[in-house]
BASEKE-854728 format. One record per residue (C-alpha): residue number from 1; z negated, y, x. Coordinates in steps of 0.02 Angstrom, whole numbers, plus 50000, padded with zeros to 5 digits. Layout:
# residues N
<r><k>NUM</k><Z>Z</Z><Y>Y</Y><X>X</X></r>
...
***
This chain:
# residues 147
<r><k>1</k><Z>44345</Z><Y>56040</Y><X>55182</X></r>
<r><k>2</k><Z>44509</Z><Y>56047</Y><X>55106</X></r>
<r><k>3</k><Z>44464</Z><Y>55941</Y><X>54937</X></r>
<r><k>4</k><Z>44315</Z><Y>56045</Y><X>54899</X></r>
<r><k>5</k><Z>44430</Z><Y>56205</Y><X>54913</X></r>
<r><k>6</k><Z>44577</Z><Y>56119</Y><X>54802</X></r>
<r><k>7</k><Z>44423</Z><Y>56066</Y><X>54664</X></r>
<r><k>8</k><Z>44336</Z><Y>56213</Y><X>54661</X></r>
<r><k>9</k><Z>44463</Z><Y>56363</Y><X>54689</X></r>
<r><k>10</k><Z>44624</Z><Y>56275</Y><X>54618</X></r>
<r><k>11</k><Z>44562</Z><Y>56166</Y><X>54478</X></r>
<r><k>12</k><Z>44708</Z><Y>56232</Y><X>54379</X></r>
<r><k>13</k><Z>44833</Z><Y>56127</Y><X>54456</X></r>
<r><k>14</k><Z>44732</Z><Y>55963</Y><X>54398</X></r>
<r><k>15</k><Z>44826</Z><Y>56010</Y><X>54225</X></r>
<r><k>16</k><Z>45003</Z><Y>56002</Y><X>54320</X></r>
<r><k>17</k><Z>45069</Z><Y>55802</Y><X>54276</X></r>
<r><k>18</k><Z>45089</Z><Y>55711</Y><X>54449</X></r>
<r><k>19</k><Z>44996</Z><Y>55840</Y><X>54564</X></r>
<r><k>20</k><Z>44833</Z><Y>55761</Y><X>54563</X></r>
<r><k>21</k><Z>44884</Z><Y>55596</Y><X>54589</X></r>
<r><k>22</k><Z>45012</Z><Y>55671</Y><X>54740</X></r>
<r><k>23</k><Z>44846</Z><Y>55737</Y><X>54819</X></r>
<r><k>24</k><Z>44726</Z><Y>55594</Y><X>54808</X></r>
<r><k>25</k><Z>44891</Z><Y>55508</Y><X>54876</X></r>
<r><k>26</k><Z>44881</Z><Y>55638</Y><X>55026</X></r>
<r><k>27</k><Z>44653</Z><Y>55588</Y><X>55040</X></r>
<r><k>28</k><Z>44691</Z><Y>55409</Y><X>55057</X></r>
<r><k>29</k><Z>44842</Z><Y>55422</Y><X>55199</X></r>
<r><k>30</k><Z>44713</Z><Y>55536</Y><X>55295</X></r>
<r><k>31</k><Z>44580</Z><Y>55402</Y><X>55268</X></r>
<r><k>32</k><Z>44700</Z><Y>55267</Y><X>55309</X></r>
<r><k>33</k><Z>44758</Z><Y>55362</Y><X>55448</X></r>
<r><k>34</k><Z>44577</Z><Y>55428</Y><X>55522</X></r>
<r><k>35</k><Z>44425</Z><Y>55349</Y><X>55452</X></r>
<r><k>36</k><Z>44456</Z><Y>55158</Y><X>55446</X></r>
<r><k>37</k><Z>44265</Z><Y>55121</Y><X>55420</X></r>
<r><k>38</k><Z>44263</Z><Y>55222</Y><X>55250</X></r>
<r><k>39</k><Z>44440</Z><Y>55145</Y><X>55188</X></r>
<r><k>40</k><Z>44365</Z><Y>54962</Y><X>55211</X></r>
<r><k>41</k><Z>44212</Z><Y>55018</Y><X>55126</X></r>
<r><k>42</k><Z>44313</Z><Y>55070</Y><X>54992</X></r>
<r><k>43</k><Z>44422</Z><Y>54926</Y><X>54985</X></r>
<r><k>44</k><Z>44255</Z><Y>54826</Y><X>54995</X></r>
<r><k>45</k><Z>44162</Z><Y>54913</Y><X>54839</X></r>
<r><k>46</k><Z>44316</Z><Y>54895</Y><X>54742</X></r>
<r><k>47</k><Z>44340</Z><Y>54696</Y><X>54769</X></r>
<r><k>48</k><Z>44148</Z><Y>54679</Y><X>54744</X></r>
<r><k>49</k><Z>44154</Z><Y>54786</Y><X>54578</X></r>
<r><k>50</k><Z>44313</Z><Y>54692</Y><X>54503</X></r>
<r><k>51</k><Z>44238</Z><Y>54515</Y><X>54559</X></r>
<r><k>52</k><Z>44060</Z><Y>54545</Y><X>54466</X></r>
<r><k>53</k><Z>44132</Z><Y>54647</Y><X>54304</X></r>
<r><k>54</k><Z>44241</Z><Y>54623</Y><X>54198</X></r>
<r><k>55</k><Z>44320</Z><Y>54788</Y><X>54246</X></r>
<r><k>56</k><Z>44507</Z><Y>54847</Y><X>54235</X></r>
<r><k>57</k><Z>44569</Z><Y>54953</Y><X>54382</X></r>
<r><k>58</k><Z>44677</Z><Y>55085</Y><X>54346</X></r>
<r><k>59</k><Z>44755</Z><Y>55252</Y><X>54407</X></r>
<r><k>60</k><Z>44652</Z><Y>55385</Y><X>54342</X></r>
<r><k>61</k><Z>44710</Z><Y>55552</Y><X>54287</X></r>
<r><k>62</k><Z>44639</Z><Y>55659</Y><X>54421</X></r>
<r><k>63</k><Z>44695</Z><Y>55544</Y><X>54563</X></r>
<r><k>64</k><Z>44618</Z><Y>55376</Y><X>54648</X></r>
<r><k>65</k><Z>44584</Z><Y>55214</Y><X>54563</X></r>
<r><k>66</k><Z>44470</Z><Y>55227</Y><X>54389</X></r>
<r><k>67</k><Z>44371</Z><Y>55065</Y><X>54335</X></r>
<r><k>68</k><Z>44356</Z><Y>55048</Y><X>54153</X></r>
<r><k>69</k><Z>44282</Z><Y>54927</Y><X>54017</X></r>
<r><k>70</k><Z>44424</Z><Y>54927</Y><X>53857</X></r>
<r><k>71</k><Z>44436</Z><Y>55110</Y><X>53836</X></r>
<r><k>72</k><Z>44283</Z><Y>55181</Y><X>53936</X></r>
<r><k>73</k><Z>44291</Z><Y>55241</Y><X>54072</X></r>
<r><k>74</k><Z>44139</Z><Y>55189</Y><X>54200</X></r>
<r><k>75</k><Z>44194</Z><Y>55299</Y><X>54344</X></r>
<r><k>76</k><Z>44331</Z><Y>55320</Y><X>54476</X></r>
<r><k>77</k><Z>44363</Z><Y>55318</Y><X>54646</X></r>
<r><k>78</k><Z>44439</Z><Y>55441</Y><X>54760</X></r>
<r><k>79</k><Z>44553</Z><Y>55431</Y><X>54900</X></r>
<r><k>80</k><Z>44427</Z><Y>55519</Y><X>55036</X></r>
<r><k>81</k><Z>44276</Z><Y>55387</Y><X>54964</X></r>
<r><k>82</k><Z>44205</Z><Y>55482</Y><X>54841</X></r>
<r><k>83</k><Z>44150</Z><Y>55399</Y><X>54698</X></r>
<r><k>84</k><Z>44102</Z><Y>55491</Y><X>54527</X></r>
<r><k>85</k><Z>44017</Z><Y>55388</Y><X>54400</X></r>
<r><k>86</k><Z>43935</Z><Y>55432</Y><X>54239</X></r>
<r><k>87</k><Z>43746</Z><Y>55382</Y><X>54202</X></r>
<r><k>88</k><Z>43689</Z><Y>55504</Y><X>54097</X></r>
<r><k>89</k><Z>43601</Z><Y>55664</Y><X>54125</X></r>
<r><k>90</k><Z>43424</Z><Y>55597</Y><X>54135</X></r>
<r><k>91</k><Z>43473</Z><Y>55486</Y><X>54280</X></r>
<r><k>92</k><Z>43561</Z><Y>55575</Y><X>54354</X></r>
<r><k>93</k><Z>43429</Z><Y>55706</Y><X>54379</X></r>
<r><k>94</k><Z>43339</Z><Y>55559</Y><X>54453</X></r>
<r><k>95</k><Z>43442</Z><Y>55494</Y><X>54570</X></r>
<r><k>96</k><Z>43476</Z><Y>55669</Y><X>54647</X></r>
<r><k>97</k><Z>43297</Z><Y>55718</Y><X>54669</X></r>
<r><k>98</k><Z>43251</Z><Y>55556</Y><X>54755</X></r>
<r><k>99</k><Z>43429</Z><Y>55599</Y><X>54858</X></r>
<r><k>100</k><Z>43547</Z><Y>55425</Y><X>54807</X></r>
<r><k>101</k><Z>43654</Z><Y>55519</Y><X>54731</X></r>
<r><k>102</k><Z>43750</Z><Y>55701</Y><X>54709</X></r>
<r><k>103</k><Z>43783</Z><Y>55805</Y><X>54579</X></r>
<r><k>104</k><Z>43966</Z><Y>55797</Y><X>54515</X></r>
<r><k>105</k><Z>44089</Z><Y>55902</Y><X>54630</X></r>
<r><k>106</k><Z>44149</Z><Y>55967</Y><X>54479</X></r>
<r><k>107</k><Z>44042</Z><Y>55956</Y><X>54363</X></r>
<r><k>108</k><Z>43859</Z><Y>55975</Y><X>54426</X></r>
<r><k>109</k><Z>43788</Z><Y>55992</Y><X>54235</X></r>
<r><k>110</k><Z>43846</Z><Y>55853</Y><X>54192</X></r>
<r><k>111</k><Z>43802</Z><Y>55662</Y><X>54165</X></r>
<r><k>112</k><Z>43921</Z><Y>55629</Y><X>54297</X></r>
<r><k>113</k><Z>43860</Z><Y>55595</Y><X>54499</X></r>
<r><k>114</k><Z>43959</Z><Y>55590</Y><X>54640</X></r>
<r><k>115</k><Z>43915</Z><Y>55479</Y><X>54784</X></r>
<r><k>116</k><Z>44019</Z><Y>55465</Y><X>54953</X></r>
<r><k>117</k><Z>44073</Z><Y>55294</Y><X>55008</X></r>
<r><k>118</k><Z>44070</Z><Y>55308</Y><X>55211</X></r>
<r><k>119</k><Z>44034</Z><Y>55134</Y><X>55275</X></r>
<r><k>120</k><Z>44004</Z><Y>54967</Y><X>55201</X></r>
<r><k>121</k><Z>43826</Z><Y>55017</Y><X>55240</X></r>
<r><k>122</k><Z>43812</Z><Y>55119</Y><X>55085</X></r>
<r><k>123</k><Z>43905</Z><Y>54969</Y><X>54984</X></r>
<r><k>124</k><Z>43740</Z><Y>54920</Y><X>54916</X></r>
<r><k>125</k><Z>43675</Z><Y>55092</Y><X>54828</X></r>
<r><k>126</k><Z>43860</Z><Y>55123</Y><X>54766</X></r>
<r><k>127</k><Z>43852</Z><Y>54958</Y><X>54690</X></r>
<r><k>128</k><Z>43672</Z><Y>54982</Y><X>54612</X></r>
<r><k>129</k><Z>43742</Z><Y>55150</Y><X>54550</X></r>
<r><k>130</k><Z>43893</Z><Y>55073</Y><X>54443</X></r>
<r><k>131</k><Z>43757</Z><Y>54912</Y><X>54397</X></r>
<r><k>132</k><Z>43684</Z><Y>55076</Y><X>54307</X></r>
<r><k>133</k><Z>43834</Z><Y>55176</Y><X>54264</X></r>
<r><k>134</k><Z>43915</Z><Y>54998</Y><X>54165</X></r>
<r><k>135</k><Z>43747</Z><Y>54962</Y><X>54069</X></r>
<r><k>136</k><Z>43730</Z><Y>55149</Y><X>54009</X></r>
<r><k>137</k><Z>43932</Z><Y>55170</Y><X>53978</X></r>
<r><k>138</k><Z>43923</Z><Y>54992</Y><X>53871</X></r>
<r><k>139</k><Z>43748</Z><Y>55006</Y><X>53796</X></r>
<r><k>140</k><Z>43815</Z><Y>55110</Y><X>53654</X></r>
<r><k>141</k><Z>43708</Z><Y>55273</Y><X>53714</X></r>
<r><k>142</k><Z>43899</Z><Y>55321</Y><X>53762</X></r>
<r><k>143</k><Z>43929</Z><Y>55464</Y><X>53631</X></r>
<r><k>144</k><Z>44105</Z><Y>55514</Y><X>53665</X></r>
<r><k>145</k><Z>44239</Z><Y>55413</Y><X>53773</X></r>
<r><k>146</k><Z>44342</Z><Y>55481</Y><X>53941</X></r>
<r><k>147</k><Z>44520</Z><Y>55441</Y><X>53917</X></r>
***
């Protein structure tokens, strides 16, 4: 799969201004383009997240849409579905061993999970994952902030 090759073996160009943006650009086209089930699941997660919190969508620095509370970051969206949220390490060990979740493409040791948005089907455990991801980013256990 070409975005696990361009995360893992050419991470480098993430710190070129533009380029990730350009290729998250180039993920959502193809999903436009070949998986319609996964773009309306993402297009469905994202109006159900900004209609129960009081979230602010951006563009986030490595590409896709981020979702953020003031300053924090909560977690961000991908243009192939894959969503990357932050709930800690002790959940996340969790929600991987009981298989809801993944560890972070990029960073597995991490407090960061990723979780792939296919079909509106799984619009209920991405959901129940940010529910998680906003109490822990806004519960003040948050020790540093993600700009």
């Amino acid at each position: 799969m070409i975005f696990r090759f361009v995360v893992k073996e050419l991470r480098w160009l993430a710190r070129i201004p533009v380029l990730p943006q350009l290729f998250d650009a180039g993920l959502m086209i193809t999903t436009m383009l070949f998986n319609r089930p996964r773009l309306r699941a993402m297009e469905m997660f994202e109006n159900a997240v900004c209609c129960k919190y009081a979230i602010q969508k951006r563009p986030h620095r490595f590409g896709g849409v981020g979702f953020f509370i003031g300053t924090t970051e909560i977690g961000h969206l991908h243009g192939n579905g894959l969503l990357d949220l932050f709930v800690g390490k002790s959940f996340r060990t969790e929600q991987v061993r009981q298989g809801h979740a993944l560890l972070h493409h990029v960073f597995p040791d991490s407090g960061w999970i990723s979780f792939w948005l296919r079909t509106p089907a799984d619009i209920a455990q991405a959901l129940e994952l940010f529910e998680i991801a906003s109490k822990y980013r806004t519960s003040g256990q948050l020790i540093s902030r993600i700009r």
